[in-house]
C-alpha positions as CSV (number, residue, x, y, z in Angstrom):
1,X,-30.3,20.3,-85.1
2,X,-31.0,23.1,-82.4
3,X,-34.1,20.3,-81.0
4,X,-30.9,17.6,-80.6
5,X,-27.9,19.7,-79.0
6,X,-31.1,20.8,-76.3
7,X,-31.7,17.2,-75.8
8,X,-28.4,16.2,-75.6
9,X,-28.0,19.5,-72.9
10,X,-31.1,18.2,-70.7
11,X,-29.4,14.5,-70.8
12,X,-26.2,15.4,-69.4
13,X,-27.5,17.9,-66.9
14,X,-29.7,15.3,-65.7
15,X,-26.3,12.9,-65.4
16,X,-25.1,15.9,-63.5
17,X,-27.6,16.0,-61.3
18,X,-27.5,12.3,-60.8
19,X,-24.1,12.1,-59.9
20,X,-24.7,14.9,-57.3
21,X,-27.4,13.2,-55.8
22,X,-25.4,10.2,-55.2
23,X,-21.9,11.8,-54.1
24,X,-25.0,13.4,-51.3
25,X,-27.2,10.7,-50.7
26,X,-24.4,7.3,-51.0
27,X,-22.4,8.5,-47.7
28,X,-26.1,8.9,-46.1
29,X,-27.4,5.3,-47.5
30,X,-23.6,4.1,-46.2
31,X,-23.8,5.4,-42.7
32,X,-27.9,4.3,-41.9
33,X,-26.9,1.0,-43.5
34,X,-23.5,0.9,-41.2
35,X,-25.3,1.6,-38.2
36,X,-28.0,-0.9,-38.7
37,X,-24.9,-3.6,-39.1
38,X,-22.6,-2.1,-36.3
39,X,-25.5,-2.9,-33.9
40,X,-26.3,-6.4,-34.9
41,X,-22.6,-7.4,-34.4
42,X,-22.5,-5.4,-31.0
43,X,-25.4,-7.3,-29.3
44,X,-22.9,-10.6,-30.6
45,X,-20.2,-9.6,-28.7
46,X,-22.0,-8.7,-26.0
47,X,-23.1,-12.3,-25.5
48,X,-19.6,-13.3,-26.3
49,X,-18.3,-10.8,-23.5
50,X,-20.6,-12.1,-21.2
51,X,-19.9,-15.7,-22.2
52,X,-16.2,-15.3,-21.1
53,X,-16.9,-13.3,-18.1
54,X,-18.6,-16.3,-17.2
55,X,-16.0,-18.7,-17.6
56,X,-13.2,-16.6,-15.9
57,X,-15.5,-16.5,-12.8
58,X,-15.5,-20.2,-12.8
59,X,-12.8,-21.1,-14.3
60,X,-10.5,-18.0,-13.4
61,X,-9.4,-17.4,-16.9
62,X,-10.7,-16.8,-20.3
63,X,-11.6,-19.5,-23.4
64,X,-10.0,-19.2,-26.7
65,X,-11.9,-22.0,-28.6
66,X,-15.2,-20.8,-29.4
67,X,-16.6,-24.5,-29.1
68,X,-16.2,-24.6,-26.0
69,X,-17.3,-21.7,-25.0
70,X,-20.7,-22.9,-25.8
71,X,-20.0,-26.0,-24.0
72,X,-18.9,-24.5,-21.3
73,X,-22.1,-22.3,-21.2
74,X,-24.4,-25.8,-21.9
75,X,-23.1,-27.0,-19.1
76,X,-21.0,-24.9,-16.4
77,X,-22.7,-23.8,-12.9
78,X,-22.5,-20.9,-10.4
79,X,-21.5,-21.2,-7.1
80,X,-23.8,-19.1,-4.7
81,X,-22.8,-18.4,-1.7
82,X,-23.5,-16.4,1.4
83,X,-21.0,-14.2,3.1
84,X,-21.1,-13.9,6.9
85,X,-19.6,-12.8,10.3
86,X,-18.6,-15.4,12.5
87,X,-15.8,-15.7,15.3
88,X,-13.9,-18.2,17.6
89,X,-12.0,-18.7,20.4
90,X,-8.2,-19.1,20.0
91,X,-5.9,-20.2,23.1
92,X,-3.6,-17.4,23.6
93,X,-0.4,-19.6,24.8
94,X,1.3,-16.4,25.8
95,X,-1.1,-14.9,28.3
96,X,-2.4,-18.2,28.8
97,X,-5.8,-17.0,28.0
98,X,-8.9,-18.0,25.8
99,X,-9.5,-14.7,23.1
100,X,-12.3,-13.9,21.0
101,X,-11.4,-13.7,16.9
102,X,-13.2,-12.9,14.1
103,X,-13.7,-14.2,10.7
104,X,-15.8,-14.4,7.8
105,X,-17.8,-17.7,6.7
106,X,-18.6,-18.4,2.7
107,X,-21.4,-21.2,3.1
108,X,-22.5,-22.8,-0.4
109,X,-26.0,-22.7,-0.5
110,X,-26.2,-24.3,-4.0
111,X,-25.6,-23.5,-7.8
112,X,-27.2,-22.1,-11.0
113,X,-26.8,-23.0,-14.8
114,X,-25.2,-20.5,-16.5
115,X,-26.7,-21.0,-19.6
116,X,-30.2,-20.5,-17.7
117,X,-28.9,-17.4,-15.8
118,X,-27.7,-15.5,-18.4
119,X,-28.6,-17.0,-21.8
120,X,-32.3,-18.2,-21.8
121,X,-33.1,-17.5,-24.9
122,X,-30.2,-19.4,-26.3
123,X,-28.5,-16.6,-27.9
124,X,-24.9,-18.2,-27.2
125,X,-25.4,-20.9,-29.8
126,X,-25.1,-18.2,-32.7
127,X,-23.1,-15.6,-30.8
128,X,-19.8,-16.3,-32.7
129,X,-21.1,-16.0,-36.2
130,X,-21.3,-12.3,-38.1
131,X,-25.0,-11.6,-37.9
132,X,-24.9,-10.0,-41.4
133,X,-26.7,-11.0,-44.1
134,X,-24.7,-12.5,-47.2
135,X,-21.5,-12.7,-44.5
136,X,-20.4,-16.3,-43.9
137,X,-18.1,-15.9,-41.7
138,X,-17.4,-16.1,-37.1
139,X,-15.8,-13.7,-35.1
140,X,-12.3,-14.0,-34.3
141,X,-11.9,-14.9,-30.6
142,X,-8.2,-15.1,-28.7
143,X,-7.7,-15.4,-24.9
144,X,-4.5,-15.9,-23.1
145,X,-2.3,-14.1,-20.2
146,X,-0.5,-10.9,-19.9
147,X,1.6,-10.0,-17.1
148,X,1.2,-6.4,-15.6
149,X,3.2,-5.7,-12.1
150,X,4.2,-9.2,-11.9
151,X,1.0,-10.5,-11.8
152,X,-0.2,-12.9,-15.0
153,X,-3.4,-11.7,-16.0
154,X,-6.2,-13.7,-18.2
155,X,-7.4,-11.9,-21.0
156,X,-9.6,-12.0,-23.9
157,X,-10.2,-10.4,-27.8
158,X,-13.0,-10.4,-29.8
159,X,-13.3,-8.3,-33.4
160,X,-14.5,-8.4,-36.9
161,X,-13.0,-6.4,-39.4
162,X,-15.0,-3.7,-40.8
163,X,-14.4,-5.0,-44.4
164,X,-16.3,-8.4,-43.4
165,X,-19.4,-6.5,-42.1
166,X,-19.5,-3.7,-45.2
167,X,-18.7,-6.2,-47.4
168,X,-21.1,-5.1,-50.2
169,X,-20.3,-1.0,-50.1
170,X,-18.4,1.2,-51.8
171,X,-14.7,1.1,-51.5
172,X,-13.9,4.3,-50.5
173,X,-16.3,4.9,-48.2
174,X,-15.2,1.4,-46.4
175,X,-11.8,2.8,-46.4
176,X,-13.0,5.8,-45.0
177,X,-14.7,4.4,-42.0
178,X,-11.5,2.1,-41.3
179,X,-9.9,5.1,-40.6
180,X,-12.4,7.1,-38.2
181,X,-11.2,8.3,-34.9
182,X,-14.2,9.9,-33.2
183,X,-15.9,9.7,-29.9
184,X,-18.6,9.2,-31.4
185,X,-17.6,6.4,-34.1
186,X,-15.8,3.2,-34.1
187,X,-12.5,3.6,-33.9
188,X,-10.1,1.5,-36.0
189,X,-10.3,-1.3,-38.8
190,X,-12.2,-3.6,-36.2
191,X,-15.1,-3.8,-34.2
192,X,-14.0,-5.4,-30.9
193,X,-14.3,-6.0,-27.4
194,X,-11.2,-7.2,-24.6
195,X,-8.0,-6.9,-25.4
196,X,-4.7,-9.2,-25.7
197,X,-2.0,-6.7,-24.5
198,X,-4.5,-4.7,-22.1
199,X,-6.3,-5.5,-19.3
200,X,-9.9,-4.7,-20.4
201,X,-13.3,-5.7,-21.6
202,X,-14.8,-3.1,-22.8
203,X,-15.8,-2.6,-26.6
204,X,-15.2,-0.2,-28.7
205,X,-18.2,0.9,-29.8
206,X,-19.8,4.2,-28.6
207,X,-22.7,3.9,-26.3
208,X,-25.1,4.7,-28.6
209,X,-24.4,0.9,-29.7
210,X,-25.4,-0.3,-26.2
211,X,-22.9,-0.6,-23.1
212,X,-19.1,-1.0,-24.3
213,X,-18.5,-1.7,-20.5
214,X,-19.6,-4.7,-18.1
């Protein structure tokens, strides 16, 4: 009887000890296994920053439809040009004289493919889906205008929840993270970059992510 209650003992205390270990060790797993997914899903919106960046340079506003966004990268072009001092004469009818003005020239020297300037290795194609594993399912991507001093302003959102990119962990510690405010964390229930009612493109991920800023 004694040999039984003493294995019974060693069985629980090793449950104990079990359960210790993993209230110690899950919140370590969580956060190594959060960081490893926070930084695939950065370098996605990255691409997808860029991508609209792109468009409101040539366009002068931002896409909503993710579609075309990779359309528009396929097949949009940059202008370059060339900036320089030049100046004229202008017939003063005043004083009757000829005066000297100056001015600035843009000359178009010729154009570039956007999807071979900034995408070569043809990351846009797959830029809107959630690069996690077992996750089907895209970004959510809104543009529009905002106006701010009188002045209507394009602007752009990206974000996937937190929930779609910890799908597979433990509740509470999902819930947990959802509610982080930290400089050093990501703060909120999304992971995102722009903004539809501020003027902004950063993310809002800490650097240690990669730039939040462009």
């Amino acid at each position: 009887m004694k040999i039984v209650i003493q294995l019974v003992l060693w069985v629980v205390i090793g449950f104990l000890g079990y359960l210790v270990f993993n209230s110690v060790n899950g919140p370590v797993q969580f956060n190594k296994l959060k960081k490893a997914r926070y930084a695939k899903a950065v370098e996605n919106l990255r691409d997808i920053r860029t991508a609209q960046l792109a468009h409101r340079t040539i366009t002068g506003k931002f896409q909503k439809d993710p579609s075309k966004l990779i359309t528009f990268i396929d097949t949009a072009k940059f202008t370059l040009t060339q900036r320089r001092d030049s100046s004229f004469i202008r017939f003063n009818k005043i004083l009757k004289i000829d005066e000297p003005r100056d001015t600035i020239v843009i000359d178009t020297l010729g154009y570039a493919s956007v999807k071979d300037s900034l995408f070569k290795k043809g990351s846009h194609k797959t830029m809107m889906n959630v690069p996690i594993e077992g996750v089907d399912a895209n970004f959510e991507l809104d543009a529009g205008y905002i106006n701010k001093n009188d002045l209507r302003i394009p602007v752009f959102e990206v974000k996937v929840s937190k929930d779609v990119l910890l799908h597979d962990q433990d509740e509470d510690l999902v819930a947990q993270e959802k509610e982080v405010v930290s400089v050093d964390g990501v703060n909120g229930a999304f992971l995102s970059v722009g903004s539809m009612t501020e003027v902004m493109t950063s993310g809002n991920w800490p650097r240690t992510y990669g730039a939040n800023d462009q």
